[in-house]
matplotlib code that plots the C-alpha trace (Angstrom):
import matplotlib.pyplot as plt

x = [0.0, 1.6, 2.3, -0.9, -3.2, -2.4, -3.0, -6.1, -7.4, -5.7, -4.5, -1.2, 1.8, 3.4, 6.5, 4.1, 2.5, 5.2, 7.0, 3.5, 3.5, 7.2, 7.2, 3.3, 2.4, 1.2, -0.2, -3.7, -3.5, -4.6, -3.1, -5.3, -4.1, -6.1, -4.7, -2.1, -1.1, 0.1, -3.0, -5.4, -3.4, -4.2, -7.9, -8.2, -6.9, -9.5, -12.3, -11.2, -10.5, -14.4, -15.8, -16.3, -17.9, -16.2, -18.5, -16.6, -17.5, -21.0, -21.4, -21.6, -24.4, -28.3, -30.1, -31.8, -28.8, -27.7, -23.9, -22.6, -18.8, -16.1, -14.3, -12.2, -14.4, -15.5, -14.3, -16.7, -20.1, -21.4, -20.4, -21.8, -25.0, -26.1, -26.1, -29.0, -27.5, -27.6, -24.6, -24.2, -21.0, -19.9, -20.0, -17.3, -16.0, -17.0, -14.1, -14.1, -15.6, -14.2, -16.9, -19.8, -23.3, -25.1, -27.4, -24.2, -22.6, -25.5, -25.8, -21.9, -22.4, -25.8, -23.3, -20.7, -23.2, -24.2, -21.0, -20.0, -20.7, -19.9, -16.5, -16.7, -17.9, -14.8, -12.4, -13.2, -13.3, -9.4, -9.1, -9.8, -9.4, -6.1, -7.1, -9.3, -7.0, -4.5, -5.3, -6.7, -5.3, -7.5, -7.4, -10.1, -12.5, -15.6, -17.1, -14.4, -14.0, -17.4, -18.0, -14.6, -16.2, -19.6, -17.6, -16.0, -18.9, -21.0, -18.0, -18.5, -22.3, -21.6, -18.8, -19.2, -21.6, -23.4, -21.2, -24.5, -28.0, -31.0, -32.4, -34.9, -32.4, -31.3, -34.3, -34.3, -30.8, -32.4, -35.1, -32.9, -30.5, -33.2, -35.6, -32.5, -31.3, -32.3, -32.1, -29.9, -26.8, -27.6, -23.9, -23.1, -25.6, -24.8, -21.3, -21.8, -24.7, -22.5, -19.2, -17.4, -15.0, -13.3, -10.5, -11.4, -14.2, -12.7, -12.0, -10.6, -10.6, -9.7, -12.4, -12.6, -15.0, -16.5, -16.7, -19.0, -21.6, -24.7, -23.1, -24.7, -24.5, -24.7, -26.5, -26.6, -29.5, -27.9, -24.6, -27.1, -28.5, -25.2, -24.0, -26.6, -27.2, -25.7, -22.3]
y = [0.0, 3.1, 6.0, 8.5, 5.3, 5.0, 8.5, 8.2, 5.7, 6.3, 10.7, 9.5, 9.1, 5.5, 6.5, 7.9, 5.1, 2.5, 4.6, 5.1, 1.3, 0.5, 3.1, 2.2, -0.4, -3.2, -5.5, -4.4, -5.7, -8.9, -10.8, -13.9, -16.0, -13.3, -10.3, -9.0, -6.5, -3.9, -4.5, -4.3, -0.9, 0.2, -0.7, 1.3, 4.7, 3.9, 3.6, 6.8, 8.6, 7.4, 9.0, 5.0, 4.0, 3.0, 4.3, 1.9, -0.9, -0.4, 0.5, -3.2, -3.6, -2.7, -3.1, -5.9, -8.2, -11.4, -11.5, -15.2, -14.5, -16.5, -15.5, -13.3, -10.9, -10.6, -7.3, -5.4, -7.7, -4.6, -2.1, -4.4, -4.6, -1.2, -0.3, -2.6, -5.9, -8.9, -10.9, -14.7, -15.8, -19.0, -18.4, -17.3, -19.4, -16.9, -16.0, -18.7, -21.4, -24.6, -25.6, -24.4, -25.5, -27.6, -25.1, -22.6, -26.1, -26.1, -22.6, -22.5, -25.6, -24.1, -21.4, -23.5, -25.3, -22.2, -21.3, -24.5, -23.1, -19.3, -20.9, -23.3, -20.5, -18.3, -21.2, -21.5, -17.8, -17.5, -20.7, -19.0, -15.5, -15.0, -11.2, -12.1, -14.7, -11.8, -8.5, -6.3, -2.2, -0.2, 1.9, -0.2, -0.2, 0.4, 0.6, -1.0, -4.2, -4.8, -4.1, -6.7, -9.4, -9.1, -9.7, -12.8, -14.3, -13.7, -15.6, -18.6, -18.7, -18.9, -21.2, -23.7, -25.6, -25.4, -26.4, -27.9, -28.7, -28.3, -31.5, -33.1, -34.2, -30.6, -29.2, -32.3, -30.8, -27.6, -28.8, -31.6, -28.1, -25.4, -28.4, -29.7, -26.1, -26.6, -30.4, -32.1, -33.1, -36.7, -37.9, -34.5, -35.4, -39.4, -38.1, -36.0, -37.8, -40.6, -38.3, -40.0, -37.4, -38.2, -40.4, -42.6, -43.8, -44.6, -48.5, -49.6, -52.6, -54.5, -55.8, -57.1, -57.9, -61.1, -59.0, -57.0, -59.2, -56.9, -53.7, -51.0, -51.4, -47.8, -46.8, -43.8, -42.4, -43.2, -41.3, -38.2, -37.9, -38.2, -35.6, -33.4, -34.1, -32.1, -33.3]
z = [0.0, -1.0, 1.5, -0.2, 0.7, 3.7, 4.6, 3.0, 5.3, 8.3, 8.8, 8.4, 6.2, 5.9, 7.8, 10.6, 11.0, 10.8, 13.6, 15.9, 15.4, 16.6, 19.3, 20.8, 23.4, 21.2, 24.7, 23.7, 19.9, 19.0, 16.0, 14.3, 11.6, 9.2, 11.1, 12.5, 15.3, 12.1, 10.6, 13.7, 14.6, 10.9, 11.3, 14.7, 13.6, 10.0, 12.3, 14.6, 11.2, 9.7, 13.4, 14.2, 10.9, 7.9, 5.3, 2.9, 3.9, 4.5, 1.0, 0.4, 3.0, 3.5, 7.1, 7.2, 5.3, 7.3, 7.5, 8.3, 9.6, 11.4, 14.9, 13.3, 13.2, 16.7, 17.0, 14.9, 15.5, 17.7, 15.3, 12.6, 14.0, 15.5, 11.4, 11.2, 10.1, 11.5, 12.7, 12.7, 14.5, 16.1, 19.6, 21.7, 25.1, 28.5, 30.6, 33.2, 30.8, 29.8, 27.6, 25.4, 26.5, 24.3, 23.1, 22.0, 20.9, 18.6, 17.7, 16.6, 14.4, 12.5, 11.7, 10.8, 8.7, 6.7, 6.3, 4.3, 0.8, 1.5, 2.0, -1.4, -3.0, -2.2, -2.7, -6.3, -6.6, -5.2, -7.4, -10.7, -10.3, -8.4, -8.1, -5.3, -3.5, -1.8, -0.5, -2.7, -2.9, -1.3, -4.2, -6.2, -3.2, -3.5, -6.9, -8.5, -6.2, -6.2, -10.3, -10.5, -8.2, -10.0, -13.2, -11.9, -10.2, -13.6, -15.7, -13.0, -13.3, -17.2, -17.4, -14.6, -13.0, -9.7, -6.7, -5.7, -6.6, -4.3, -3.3, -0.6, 1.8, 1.6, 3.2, 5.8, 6.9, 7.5, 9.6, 11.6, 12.6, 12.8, 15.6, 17.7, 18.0, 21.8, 21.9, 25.3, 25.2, 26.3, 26.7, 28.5, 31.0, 31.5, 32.0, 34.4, 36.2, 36.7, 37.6, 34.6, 34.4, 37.6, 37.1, 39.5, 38.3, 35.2, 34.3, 31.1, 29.8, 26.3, 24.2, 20.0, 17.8, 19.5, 23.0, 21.0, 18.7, 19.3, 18.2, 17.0, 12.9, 11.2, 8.6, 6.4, 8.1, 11.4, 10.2, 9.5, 12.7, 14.6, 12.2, 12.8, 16.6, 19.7, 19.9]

ax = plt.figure().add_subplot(projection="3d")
ax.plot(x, y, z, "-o")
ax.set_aspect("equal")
plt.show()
């Protein structure tokens, strides 16, 4: 990004902001595998510069749209959504927590779920058009960006087929997630009911095949609702 761009989005020239970055206490900044501490500085003194919004990126949004995102972007969920949009995130552990209940355990996977073709969509995206598969320049942002990923997305619809079809099992998915959104965890509960996960109660022993001549034979329907279940 070239020293006028970065002005442009942050007040500052590039060798003022890669010396407020060296010489600032960086214990507050939070890298991610998509993100790191330069980059979150450079998306704090945007969002002080936009007076808290970034007018940019809500170009791309109306209230009312449904925005399906990964942990990554748990900092700007509030942000996000006071503009009228709502947020769907996996859900984050609580201080103090060592595990999700089953009911955020559920919520996180319908996410997860949804999220399944966003992501196949992108990959073939990046997979085609390597444009899109680094960062862009800020410079073609908005109108340009979004005219250029129109563009690409129309070529796709054109030249190759659908990632996947609707079908009836499709819609069975949906309604196995959407009715066991509150269902139990029934192993959850046998665990702790029966303090399984102290150590002493714990006793191991070695079984094979003929130990076992009654067990449980899955079948494809069987694999669905496991899949689908909590836990």
């Amino acid at each position: 990004m070239s020293s006028d761009e970065v002005k442009m989005w942050t007040g500052l020239h590039k060798e003022q902001f890669d010396d407020l970055f060296e010489t600032s206490s960086k214990g507050h900044l939070r890298s991610s595998k998509n993100r790191s501490q330069k980059e979150a500085l450079f998306m704090l003194l945007m969002v002080l510069r936009r007076d808290k919004t970034n007018p940019v990126m809500l170009s791309f949004f109306q209230p009312g749209n449904y925005v399906v995102v990964d942990r990554d972007f748990r900092d700007v969920v509030d942000e996000t959504k006071s503009h009228g949009i709502e947020v769907y995130m996996p859900n984050l552990l609580k201080h103090g927590k060592q595990q999700f209940t089953s009911s955020e355990s559920n919520e996180s996977r319908k996410v997860t779920a949804l999220r399944f073709i966003v992501e196949t969509v992108n990959g073939r995206l990046k997979n085609v058009f390597k444009f899109l598969s680094g960062r862009v320049e800020a410079a073609y942002g908005p109108d340009k960006i979004w005219n250029f990923f129109q563009i690409c997305c129309a070529i796709l619809n054109k030249n190759y087929g659908p990632i996947l079809t609707d079908k009836p099992r499709h819609r069975i998915v949906v309604e196995a997630c959407h009715s066991k959104l509150q269902a139990l965890n029934k192993l959850e509960r046998e665990i702790q009911e029966k303090n399984l996960l102290a150590r002493s109660s714990s006793q191991w022993i070695r079984i094979n095949l003929v130990d076992l001549p009654e067990f449980f034979i899955l079948t494809m329907d069987n694999l669905l609702e496991i899949t689908l279940g909590p836990y």
